[in-house]
C-alpha positions in Angstrom: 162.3 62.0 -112.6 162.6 58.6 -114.6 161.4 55.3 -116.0 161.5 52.5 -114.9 161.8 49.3 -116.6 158.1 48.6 -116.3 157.9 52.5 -118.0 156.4 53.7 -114.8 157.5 57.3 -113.9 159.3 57.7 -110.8 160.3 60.9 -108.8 163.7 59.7 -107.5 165.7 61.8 -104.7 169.6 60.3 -104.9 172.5 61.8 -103.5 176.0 62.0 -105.4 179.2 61.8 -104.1 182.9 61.9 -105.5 185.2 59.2 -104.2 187.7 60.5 -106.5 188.6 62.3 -109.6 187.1 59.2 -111.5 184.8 57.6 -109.2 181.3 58.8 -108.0 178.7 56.8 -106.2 175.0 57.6 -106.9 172.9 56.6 -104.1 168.8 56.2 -103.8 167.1 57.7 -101.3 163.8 57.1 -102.4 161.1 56.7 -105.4 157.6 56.6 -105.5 155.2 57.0 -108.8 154.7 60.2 -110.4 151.4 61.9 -109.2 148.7 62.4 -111.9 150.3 66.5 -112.3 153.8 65.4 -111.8 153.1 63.0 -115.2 151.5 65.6 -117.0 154.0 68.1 -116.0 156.8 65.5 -117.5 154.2 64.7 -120.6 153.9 68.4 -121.4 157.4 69.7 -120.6 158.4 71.6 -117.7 157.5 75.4 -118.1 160.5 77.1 -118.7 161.3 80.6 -117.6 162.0 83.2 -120.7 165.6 84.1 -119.1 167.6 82.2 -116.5 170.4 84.0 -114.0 173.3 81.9 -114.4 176.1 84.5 -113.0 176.7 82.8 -109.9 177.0 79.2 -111.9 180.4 77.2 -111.7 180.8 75.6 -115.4 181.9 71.8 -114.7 181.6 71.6 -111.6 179.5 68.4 -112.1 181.4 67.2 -114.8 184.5 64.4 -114.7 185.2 63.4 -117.9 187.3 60.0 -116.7 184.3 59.1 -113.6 183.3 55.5 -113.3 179.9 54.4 -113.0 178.6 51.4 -111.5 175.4 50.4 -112.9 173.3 48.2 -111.2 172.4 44.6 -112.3 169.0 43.2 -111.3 168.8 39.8 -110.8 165.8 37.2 -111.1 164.6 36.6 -107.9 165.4 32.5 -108.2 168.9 33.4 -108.9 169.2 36.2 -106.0 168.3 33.5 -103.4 170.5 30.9 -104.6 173.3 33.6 -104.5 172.2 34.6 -101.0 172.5 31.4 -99.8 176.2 30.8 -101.4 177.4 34.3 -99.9 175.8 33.3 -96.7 177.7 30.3 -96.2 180.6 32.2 -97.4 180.3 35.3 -95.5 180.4 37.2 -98.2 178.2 40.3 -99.9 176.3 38.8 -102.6 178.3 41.1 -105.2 181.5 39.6 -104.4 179.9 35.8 -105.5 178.3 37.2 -108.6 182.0 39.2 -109.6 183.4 35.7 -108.5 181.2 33.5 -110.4 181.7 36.1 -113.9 185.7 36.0 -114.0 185.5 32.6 -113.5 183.0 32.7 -116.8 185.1 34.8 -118.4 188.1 33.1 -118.1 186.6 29.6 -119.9 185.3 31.8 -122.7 189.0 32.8 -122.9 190.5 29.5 -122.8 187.7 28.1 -125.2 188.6 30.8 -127.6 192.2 30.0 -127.5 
């Protein structure tokens, strides 16, 4: 479960996958809005059990300390179309123009900088 930006609560199924020892890729599957019990589950806190059976459990197995996450960056939708267009005519993903269009940013804030 989550927020989103809007502070609407979302029951989100994602898979995870390792690419490597510092890379993972979260991917979506789906999201909808919490049900009326699903928010007041999350409102009240889960009911937890008195005593949990963690024998079998693997500690870290989730856990790279070095893994890179790539968060995502949402767009305005003026600005998305505009790119679309660009990458179309450039056969190019639309991420590639925006990473294109930020080094080029960054490098005249370095050269205005000195």
């Amino acid at each position: 479960m989550g927020i989103d930006i809007n502070g609407t609560l979302l029951v989100v199924v994602h898979t995870f996958e390792q690419i490597d020892e510092n890379t993972c890729k979260i991917r979506t599957i789906s999201a909808r809005k919490a049900t009326k019990n699903e928010i007041k589950q999350y409102n009240e806190g889960f009911k937890m059990k008195k005593e949990y059976d963690f024998s079998k459990g693997e500690r870290g197995k989730f856990y790279y300390p070095d893994a890179e996450f790539f968060i995502p960056i949402y767009l305005e939708r003026e600005i998305l179309e505009e790119l679309e267009k660009i990458a179309l005519k450039k056969n190019l993903e639309v991420n590639a123009i925006v990473n294109q269009f930020l080094k080029k940013e960054l490098e005249i804030i370095k050269y205005v900088k000195g």
